[in-house]
Chimera marker file (.cmm) of the C-alpha trace (Angstrom):
<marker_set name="trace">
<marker id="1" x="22.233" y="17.268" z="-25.986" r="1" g="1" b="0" radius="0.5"/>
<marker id="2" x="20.244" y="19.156" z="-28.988" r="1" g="1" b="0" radius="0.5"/>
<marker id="3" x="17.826" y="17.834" z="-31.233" r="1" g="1" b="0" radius="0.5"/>
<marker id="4" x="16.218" y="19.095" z="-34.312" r="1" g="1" b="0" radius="0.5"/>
<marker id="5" x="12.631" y="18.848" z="-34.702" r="1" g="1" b="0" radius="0.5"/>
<marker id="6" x="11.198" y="18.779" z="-37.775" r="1" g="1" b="0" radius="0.5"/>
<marker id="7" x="7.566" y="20.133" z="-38.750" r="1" g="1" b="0" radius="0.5"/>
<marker id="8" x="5.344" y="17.552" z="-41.523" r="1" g="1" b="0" radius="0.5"/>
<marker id="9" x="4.346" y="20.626" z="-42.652" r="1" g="1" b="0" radius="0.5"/>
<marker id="10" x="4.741" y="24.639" z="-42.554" r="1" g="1" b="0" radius="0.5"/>
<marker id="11" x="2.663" y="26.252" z="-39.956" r="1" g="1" b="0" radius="0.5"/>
<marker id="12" x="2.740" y="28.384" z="-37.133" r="1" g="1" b="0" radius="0.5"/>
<marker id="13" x="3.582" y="27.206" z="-33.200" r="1" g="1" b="0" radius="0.5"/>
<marker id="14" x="0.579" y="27.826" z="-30.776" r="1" g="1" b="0" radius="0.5"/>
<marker id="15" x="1.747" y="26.872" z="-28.175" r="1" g="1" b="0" radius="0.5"/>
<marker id="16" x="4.977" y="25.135" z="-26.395" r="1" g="1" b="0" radius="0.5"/>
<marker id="17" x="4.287" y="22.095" z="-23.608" r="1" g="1" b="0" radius="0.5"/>
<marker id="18" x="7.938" y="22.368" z="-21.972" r="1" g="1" b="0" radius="0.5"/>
<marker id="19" x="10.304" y="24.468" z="-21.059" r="1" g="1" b="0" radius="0.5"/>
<marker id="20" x="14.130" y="24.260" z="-22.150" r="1" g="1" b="0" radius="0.5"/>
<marker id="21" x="15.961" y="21.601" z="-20.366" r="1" g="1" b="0" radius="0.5"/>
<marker id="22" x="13.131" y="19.186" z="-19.291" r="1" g="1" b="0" radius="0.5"/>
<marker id="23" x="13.551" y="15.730" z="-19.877" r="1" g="1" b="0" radius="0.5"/>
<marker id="24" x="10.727" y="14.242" z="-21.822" r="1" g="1" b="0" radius="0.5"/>
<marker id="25" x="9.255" y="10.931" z="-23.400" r="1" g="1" b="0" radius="0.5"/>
<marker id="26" x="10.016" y="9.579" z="-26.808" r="1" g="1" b="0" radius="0.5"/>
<marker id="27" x="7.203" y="10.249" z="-28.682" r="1" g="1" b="0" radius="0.5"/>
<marker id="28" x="6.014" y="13.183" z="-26.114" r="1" g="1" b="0" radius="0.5"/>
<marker id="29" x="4.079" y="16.117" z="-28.460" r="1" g="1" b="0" radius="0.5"/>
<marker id="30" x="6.194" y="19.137" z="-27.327" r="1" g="1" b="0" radius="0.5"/>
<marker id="31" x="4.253" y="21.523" z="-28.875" r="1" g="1" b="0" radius="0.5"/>
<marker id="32" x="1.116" y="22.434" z="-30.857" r="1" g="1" b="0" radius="0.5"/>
<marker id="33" x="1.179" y="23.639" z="-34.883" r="1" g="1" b="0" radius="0.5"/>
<marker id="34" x="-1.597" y="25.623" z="-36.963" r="1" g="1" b="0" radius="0.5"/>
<marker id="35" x="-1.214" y="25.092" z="-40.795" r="1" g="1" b="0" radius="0.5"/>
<marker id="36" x="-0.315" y="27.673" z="-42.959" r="1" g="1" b="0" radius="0.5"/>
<marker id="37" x="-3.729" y="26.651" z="-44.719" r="1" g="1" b="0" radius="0.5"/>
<marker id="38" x="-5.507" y="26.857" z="-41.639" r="1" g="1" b="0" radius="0.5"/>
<marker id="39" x="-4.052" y="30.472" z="-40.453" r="1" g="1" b="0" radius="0.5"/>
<marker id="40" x="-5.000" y="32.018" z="-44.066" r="1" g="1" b="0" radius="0.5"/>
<marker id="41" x="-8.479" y="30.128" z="-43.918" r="1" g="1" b="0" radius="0.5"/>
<link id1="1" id2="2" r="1" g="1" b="0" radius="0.2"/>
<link id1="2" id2="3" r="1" g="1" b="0" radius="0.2"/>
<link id1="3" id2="4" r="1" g="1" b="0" radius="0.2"/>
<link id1="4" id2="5" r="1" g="1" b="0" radius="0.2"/>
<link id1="5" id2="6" r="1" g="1" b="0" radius="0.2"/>
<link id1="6" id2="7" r="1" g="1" b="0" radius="0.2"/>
<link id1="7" id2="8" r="1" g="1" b="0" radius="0.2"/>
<link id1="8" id2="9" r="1" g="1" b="0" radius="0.2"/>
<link id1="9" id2="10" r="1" g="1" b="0" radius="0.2"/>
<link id1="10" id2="11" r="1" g="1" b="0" radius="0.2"/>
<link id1="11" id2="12" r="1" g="1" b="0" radius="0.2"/>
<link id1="12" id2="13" r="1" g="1" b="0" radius="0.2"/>
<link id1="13" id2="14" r="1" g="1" b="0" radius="0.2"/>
<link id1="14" id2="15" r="1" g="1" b="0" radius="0.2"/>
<link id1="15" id2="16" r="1" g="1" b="0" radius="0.2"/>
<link id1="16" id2="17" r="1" g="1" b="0" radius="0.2"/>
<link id1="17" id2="18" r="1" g="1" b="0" radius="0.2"/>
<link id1="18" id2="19" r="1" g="1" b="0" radius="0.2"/>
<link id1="19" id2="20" r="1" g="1" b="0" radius="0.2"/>
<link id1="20" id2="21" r="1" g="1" b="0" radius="0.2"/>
<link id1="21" id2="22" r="1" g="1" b="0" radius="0.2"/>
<link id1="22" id2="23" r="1" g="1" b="0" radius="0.2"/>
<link id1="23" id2="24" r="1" g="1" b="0" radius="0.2"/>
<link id1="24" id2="25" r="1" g="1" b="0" radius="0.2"/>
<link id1="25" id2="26" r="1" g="1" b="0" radius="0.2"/>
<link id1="26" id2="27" r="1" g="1" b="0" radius="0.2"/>
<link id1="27" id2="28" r="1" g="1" b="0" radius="0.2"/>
<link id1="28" id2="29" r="1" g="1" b="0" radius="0.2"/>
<link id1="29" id2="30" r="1" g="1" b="0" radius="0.2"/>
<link id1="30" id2="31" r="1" g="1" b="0" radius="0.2"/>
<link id1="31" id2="32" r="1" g="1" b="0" radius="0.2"/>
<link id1="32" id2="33" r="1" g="1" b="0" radius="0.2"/>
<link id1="33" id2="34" r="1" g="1" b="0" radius="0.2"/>
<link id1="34" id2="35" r="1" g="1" b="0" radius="0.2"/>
<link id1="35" id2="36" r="1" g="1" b="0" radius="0.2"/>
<link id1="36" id2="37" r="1" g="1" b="0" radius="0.2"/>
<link id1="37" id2="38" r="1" g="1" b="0" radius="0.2"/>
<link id1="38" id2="39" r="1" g="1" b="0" radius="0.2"/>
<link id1="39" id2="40" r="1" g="1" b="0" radius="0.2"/>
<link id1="40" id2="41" r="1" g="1" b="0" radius="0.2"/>
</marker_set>
């Protein structure tokens, strides 16, 4: 099963917490985002 994940905001990923095919949480932060303001900052 595939899910779509969408971002609150445009950014850039840091970093992903899981690989593909783990089972996680509801809820469960998969991965970590730096704002587009924040990158050109």
């Amino acid at each position: 099963m595939e899910h779509a994940i969408k971002a609150p905001k445009a950014g850039v990923v840091d970093e992903i917490y899981f690989n593909e095919g783990e089972l996680v949480s509801e809820g469960t932060e998969l991965l970590s985002v730096t704002s587009d303001e924040e990158v050109a900052a």
